[in-house]
N, C-alpha and C positions, 0 to 999 in steps of 0.2 A: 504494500500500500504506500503510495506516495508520501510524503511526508506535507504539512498544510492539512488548508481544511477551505470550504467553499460553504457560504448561506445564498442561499437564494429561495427565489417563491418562500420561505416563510422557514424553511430546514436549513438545518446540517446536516453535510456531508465531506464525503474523502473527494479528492479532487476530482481521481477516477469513475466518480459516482455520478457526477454533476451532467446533465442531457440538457441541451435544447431541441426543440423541435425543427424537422429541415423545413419547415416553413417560416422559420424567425427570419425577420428582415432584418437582423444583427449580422445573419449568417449570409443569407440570401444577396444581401444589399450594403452589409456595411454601413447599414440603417443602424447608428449605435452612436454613444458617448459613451468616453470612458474617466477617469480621475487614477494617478499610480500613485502610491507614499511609501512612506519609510518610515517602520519602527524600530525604535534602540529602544533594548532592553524592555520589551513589551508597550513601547509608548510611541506613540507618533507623532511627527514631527508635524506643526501645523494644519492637523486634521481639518480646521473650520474652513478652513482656507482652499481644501482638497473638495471640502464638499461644498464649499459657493461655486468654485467651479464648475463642479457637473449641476447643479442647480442651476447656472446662467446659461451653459448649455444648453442643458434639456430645455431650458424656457426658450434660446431661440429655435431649436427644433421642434419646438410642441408637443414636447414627452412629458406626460404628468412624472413625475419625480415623486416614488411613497413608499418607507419614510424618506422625512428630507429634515435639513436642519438641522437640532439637537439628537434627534428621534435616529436618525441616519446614523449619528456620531455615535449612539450611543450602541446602534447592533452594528458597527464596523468594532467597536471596542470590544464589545461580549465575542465575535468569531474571531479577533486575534486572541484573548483571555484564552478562548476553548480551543486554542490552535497550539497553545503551551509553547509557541517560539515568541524569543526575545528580539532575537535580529529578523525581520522579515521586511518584505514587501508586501502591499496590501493593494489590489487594483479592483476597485470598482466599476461596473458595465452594466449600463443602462440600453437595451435593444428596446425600439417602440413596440418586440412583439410580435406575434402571430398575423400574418396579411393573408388577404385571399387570392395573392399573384399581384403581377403590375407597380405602380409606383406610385398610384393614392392611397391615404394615408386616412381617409373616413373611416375606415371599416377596422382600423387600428385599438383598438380600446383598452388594451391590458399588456402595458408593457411592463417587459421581465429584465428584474435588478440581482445582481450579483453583487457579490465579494467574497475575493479570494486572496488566503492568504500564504504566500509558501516563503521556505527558507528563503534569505539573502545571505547572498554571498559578496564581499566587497569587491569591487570592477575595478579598483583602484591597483590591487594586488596583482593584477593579471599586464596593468602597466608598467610595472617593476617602481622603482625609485624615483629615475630620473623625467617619465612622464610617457605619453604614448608616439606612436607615428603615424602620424594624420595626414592627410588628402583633401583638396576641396573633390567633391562629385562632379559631373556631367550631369544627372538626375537634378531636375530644379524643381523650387517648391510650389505649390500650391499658393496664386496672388491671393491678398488678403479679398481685393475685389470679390473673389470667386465662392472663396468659405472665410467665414471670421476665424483665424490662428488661435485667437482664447478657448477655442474648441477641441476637445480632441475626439475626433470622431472615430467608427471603426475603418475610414478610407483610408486607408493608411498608405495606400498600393506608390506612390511617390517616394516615399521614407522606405521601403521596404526594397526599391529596385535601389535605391542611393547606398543602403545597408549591402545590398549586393554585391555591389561595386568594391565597396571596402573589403566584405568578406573574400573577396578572390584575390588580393591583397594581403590578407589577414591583419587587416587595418581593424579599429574597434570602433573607430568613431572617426567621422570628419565633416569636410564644410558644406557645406549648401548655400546655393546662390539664388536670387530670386529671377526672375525673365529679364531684368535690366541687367542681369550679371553681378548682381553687388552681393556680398556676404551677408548670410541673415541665419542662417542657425547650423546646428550638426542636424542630425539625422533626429535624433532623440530627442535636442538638448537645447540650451540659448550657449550662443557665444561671443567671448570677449576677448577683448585684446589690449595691449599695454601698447600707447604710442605717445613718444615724449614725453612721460611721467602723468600722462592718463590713463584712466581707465574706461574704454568707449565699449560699446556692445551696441548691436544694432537697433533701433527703433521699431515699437511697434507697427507702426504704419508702414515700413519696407515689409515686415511679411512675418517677425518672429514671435512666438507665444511668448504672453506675459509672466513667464514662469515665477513661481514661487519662491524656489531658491535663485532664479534670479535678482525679484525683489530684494531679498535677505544680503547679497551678497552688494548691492547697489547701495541699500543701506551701513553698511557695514564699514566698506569703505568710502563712504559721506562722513560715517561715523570717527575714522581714523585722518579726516582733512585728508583726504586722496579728491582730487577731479575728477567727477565722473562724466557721463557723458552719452545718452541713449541717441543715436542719430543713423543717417546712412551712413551706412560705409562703401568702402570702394576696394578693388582689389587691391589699389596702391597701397593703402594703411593697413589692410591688410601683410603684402609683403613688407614693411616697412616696421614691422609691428615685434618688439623686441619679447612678448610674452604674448601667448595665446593659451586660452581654457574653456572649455567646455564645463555645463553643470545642467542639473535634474538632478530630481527627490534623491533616484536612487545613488547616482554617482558622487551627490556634491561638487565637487570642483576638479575635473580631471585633467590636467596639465599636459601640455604638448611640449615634447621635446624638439619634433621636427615636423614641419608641414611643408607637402610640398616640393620634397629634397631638401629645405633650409633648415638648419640646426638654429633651433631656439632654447630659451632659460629654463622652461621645463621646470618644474618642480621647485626645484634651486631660483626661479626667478623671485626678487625681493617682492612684490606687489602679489605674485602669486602663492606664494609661503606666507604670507603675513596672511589672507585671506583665508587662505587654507584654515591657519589656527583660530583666526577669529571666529569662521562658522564653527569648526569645530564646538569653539566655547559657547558660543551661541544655542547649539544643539543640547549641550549638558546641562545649560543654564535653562532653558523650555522645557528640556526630559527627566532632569534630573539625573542621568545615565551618564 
């Protein structure tokens, strides 16, 4: 039996256990939101935050969301308690449900919510010390025009040929460009980069999700008088860019060694190691852990 544990429709179960019907427009359509987090030591990092998210979602897709709120927060917490891991990941999946075929969404009435939670394992360890070896992609992302980025839908098919690309590589993470060409996320993740003793990462409106730990990390170094800086970028500041990292719930802050072919500070960068420990303390100071 796998290790984790899944709730959904209203039980508990082994992950193995867990069915949707081949008529879920989750499955079918990619008809879905989803919300990822991270718990240390059985707590999670910014829960309310994981689930306004899929709450702003579903409301712009027209998923009743039930429960939602506190009510949400509180059976995400009972399935990781009954799941007895302390380091997990916890991904929440909202499908609008059962359709009768086609792509109207009348006849939709009872959509089906999950939460599952399995081991984590740090992605950080798998980069060694000195940080990973990253790539921008060819795969470009999805304009904000097209779909709102604060969303995470089950369409993931974009991120998923970009992850391709890396994996034949054996790349773990890399850049994504929007249709103008300009840098706007990894695959996963939001991304930032150190140029003349700032700290810029791309703006929402070029195309990247308002991540959470991105938040966390903008504040953080506001918090330590660092520059920040949410704007377009360009591949020039990009190449030019003496530190570059990637972040999400699960990775926090993964440090690039080299992008590209160009050997970068990686891990060892000042701006990138300071951040590192400040979320770090950040984390302990929230979890307690």
């Amino acid at each position: 039996m796998a290790a984790g544990l899944v709730w959904m429709d209203g039980a508990f179960m082994a992950p193995e256990e867990a069915r949707v019907p081949l008529l879920d427009r989750g499955y079918l359509l990619g008809d879905s939101v989803f919300a990822t987090a991270r718990a240390y030591g059985g707590r999670i990092f910014r829960l309310p935050a994981h689930v306004a998210g899929l709450e702003a979602a579903a409301a712009g897709l027209g998923m009743a969301l039930d429960p939602a709120g506190e009510a949400l927060g509180a059976c995400v917490g009972e399935t990781l308690a009954r799941s007895g891991l302390g380091e997990a990941a916890v991904r929440l999946t909202l499908s609008r449900g059962v359709g009768p075929g086609g792509l109207a969404t009348a006849a939709c009435t009872a959509p089906r919510l999950s939460i599952w939670v399995r081991p984590f394992a740090d992605s950080r360890l798998a980069a060694g010390e000195a940080g990973i070896i990253s790539a921008t992609v060819a795969t470009r992302r999805i304009p904000p025009e097209c779909l709102d980025p604060a969303w995470k839908t089950g369409a993931y098919l974009p991120n998923i040929l970009a992850r391709r690309e890396l994996e034949s590589r054996d790349m773990a993470e890399g850049v994504m460009l929007n249709l103008a060409g300009a840098p706007v996320s990894g695959t996963v993740s939001n991304l930032f980069l150190v140029h003349e003793g700032r700290l810029l990462t791309p703006s929402v409106e070029s195309g990247c999700r308002p991540g959470i730990v991105r938040a966390a990390v903008l504040d953080l170094a506001g918090q330590s008088g660092l520059q920040t800086q949410a704007c377009a970028l360009d591949q020039g500041l990009l190449a030019a860019a003496s530190e570059v990292f990637f972040t999400n719930s699960l990775m926090e802050i993964l440090p690039v060694a080299q992008l590209d072919g160009r050997a970068l500070a990686g891990r060892h960068g000042p701006v990138t190691s300071a951040l590192m420990e400040a979320f770090s303390a950040l984390v302990t100071a929230e979890t307690g852990v």
